[in-house]
C-alpha positions as CSV (number, residue, x, y, z in Angstrom):
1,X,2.0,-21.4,25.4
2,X,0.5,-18.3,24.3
3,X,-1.0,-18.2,20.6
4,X,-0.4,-14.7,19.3
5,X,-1.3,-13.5,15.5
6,X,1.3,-11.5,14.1
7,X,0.5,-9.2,11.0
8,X,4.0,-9.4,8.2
9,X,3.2,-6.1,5.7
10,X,4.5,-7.4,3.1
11,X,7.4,-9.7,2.4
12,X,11.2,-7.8,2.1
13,X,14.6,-9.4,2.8
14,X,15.4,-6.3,5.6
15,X,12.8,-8.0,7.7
16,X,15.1,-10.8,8.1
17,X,14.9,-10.5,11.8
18,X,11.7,-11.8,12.0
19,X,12.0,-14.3,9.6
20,X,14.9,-15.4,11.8
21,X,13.0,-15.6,14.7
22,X,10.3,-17.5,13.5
23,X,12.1,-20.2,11.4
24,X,14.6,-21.0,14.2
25,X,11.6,-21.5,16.9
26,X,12.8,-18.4,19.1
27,X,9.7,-17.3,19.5
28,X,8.1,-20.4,20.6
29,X,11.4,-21.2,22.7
30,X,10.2,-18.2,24.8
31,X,7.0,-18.9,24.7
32,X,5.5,-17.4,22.1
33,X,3.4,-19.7,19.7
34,X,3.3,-17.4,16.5
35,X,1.0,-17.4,13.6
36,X,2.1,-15.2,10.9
37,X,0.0,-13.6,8.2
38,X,0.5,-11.4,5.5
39,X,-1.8,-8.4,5.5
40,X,-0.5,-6.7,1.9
41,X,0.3,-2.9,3.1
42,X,1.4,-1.4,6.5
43,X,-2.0,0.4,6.7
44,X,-3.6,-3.2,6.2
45,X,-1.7,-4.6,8.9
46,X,-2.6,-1.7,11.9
47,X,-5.8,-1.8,10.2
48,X,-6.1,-5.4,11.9
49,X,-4.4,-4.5,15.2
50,X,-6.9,-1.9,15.5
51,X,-9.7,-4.0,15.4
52,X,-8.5,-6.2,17.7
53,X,-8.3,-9.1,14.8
54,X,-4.6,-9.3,15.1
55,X,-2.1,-9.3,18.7
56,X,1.2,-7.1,16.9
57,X,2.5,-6.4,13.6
58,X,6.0,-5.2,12.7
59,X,6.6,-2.4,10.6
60,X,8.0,1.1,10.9
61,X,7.6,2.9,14.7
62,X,6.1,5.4,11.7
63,X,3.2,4.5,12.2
64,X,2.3,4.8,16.0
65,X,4.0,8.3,15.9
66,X,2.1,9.3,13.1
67,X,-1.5,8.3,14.9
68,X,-0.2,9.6,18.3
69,X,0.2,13.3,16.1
70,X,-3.0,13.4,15.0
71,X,-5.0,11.5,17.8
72,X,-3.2,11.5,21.4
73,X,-5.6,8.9,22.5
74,X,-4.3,6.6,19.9
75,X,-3.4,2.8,21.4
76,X,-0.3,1.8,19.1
77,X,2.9,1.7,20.8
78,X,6.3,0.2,19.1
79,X,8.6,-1.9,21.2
80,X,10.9,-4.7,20.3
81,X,13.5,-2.9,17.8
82,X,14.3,-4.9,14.9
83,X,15.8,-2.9,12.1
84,X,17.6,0.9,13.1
85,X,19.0,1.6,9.6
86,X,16.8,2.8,6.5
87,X,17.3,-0.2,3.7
88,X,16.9,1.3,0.9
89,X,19.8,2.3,-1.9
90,X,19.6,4.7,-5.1
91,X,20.9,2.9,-7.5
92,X,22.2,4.0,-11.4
93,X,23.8,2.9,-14.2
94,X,27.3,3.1,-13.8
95,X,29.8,3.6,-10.9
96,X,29.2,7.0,-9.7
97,X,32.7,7.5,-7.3
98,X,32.2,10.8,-5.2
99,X,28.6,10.7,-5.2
100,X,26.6,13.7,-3.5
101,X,23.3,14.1,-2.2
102,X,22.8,17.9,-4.3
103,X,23.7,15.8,-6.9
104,X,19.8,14.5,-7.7
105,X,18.9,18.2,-7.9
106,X,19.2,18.4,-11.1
107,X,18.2,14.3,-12.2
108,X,15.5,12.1,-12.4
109,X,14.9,10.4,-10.0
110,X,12.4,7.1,-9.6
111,X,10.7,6.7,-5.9
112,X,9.3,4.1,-4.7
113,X,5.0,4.3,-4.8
114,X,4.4,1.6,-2.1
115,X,5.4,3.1,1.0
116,X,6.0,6.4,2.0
117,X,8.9,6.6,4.8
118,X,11.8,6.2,1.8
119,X,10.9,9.1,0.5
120,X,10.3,11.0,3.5
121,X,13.8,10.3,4.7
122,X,15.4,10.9,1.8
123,X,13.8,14.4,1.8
124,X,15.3,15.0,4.4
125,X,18.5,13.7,3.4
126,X,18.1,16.3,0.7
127,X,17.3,19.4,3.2
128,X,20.4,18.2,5.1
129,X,22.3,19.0,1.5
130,X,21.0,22.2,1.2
131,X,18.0,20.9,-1.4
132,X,14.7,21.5,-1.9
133,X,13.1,18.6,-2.5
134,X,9.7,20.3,-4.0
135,X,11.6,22.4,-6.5
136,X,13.2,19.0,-7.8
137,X,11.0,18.5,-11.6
138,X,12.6,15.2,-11.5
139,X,10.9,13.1,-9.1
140,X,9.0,10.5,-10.1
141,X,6.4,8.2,-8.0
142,X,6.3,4.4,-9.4
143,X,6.5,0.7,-7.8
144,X,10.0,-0.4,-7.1
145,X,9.5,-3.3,-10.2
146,X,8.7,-0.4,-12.7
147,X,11.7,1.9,-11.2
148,X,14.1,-0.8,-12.0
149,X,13.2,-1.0,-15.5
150,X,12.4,2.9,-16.0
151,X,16.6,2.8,-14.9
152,X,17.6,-0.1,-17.0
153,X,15.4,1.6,-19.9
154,X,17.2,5.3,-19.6
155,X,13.9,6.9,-18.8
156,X,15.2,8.0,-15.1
157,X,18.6,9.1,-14.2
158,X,18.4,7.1,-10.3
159,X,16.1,4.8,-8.3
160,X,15.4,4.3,-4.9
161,X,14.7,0.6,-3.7
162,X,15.6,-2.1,-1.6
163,X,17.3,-5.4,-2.1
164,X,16.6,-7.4,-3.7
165,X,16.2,-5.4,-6.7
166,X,19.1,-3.2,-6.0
167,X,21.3,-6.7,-6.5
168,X,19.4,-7.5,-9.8
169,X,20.0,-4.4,-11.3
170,X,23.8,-4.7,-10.3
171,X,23.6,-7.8,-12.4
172,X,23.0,-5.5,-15.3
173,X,25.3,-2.8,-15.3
174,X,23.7,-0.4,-12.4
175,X,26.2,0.4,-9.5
176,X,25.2,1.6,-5.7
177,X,25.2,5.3,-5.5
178,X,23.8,5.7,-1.9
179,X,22.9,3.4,1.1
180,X,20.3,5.6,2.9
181,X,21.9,3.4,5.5
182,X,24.9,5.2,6.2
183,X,23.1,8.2,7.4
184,X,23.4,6.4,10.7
185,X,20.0,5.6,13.2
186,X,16.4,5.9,11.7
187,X,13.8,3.5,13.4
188,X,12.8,1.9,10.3
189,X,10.9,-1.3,12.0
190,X,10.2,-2.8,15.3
191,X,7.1,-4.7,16.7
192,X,3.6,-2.9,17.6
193,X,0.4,-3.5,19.5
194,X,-2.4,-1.7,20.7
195,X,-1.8,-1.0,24.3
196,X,-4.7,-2.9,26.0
197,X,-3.1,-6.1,23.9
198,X,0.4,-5.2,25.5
199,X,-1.2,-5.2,29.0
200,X,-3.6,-8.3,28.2
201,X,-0.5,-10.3,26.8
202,X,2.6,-8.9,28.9
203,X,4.4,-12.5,29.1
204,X,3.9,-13.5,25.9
205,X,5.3,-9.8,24.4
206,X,8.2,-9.8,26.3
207,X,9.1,-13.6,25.0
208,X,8.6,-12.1,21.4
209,X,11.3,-9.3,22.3
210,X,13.7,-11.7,23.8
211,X,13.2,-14.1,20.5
212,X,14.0,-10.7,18.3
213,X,17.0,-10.3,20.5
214,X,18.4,-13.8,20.2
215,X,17.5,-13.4,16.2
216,X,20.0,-10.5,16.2
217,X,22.5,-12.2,18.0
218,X,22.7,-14.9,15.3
219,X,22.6,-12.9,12.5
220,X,25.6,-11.1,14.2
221,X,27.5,-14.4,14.4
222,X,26.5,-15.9,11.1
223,X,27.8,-15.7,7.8
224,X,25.7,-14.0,4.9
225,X,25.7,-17.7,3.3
226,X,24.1,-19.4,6.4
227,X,21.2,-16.6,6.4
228,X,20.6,-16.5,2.8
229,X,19.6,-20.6,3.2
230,X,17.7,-19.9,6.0
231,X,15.8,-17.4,4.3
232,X,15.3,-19.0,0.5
233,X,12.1,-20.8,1.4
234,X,10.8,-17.6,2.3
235,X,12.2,-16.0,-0.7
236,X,11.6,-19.0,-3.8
237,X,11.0,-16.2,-6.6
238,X,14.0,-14.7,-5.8
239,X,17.2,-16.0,-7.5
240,X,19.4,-17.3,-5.3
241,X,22.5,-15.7,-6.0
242,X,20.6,-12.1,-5.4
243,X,19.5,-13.4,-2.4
244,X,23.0,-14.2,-1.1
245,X,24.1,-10.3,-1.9
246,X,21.1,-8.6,-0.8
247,X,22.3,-10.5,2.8
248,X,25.9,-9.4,2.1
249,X,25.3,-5.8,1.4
250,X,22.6,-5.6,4.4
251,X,25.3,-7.2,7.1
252,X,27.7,-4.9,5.7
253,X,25.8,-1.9,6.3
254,X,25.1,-2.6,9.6
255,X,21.1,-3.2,8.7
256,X,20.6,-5.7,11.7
257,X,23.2,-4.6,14.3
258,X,22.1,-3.5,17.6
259,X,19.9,-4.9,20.4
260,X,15.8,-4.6,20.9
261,X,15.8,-1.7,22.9
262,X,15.0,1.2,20.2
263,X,17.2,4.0,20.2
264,X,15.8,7.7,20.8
265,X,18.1,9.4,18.7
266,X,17.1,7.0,15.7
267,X,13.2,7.9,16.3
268,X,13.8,11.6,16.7
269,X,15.9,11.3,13.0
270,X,12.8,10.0,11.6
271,X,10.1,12.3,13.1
272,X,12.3,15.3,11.5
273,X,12.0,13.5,8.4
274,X,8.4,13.0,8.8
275,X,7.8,16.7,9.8
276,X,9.9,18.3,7.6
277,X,7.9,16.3,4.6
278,X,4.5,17.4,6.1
279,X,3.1,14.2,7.2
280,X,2.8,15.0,10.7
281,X,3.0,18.6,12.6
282,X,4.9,17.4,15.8
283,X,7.0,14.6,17.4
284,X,4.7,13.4,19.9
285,X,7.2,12.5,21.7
286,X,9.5,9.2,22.6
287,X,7.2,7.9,25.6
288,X,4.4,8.6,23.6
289,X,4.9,6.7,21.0
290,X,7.2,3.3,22.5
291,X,6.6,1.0,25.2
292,X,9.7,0.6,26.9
293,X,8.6,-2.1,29.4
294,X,10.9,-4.7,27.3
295,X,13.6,-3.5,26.8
């Protein structure tokens, strides 16, 4: 069996995929005997496939497409789609019925300070509404923790974050006012490698896709309750009953529907995003940037 190091970012509940995966023995079913560390940040984590410390990573197809704009030689290719939908919610205080996106013109609004493709895409969520995003004095950069209680506290009008804390703040009076979900495809996260790994470790690559795949499948078939247990060890600082509707409201949206193969149309939505918010000058293209060999 094939030892492969596998690079988490950080720990969230939309990776349940993985986390699936690996706690039901798919990967070493197909032959894929998986060591998993946590490397902190995205940038940590192709920090170590670079190097050649680490065989793959997951995190967001981003990040090959963003290397591949500025350096064509760049080895990082995606493959093995896990998550198609963005996760992430702007939440308020109150039931906001009608809710639209010119609507945050005008309010402050808290975004998240640890990663940057939330904000990219909802920029361009934004643009689609016929918004400027930089002529918006409302925006505010600060960790997901501090959003939640600059909300709770009256300081900002709306914050974007992901579950769990979207279900915690629900406990206290906030309501859902947009699922960045329901804009329909965005590659949000799939595997990576560097391409001389891919070619090095072909078998044991392909048994990690088919593992994702069968993870899918049972999260399709399974009820919120029956992935919420599976994933508690992974998630013991999180109260359980959060954990059960951070599962619910990700099903429901459709977070983990779909099949490994990763979608075009959902990686050309996010390189608009990503161009239109200046952090790359050109989609390098969809061969350029996945390895379709798997699929």
């Amino acid at each position: 069996m094939a030892q492969l190091l596998l690079m988490e970012p950080f720990r969230a509940v939309f990776y349940t995929p993985y986390y699936v995966a690996l706690d039901r023995g798919l990967f070493a079913a197909h032959g894929a005997d998986i060591r998993i560390e946590t490397a902190g940040t995205p940038d940590a984590a192709a920090g170590r496939l670079l190097d050649g410390s680490a065989d793959l990573a997951w995190s967001g197809p981003m990040r090959p497409m963003l290397e591949r704009s500025r350096n064509d030689a760049s080895p990082l290719r995606s493959f093995g789609a896990a998550i198609m939908r963005d996760p992430f919610l702007l939440m308020g205080m109150g039931a906001r019925p009608g809710f639209a996106m010119a609507e945050l013109a005008s309010m402050r609004v808290a975004i998240p300070s640890e990663v940057p493709t939330p904000w990219w895409c909802l920029q361009q969520d934004l643009r689609d509404a016929g918004v400027d995003p930089a002529a918006m004095p409302g925006i505010r950069f600060m960790p997901m923790g501090d959003g939640a209680k600059a909300l709770l506290a009256g300081e900002v009008d709306t914050v974007l974050l992901f579950e769990p804390f979207a279900s915690a703040l629900e406990e206290q009076g906030a309501a859902l006012w947009y699922a960045a979900a329901s804009r329909g495809p965005t590659a949000y996260s799939a595997l990576y490698a560097i391409t001389p790994r891919i070619a090095e470790k072909e078998a044991a690559f392909r048994g990690a896709v088919a593992a994702l795949g069968e993870a899918l499948e049972w999260i399709a078939a399974s009820t919120p309750e029956a992935i919420a247990e599976l994933l508690a060890p992974r998630f013991a600082d999180t109260q359980p009953a959060h954990l059960l509707a951070a599962v619910r409201r990700y099903k429901s949206l459709g977070l983990w529907e779909g099949t490994t193969r990763l979608p075009e149309a959902a990686l050309d939505r996010l390189a608009v995003s990503m161009i239109g918010a200046g952090a790359m000058s050109h989609h390098p293209g969809y061969a350029a940037c996945i390895d379709s060999r798997f699929d």
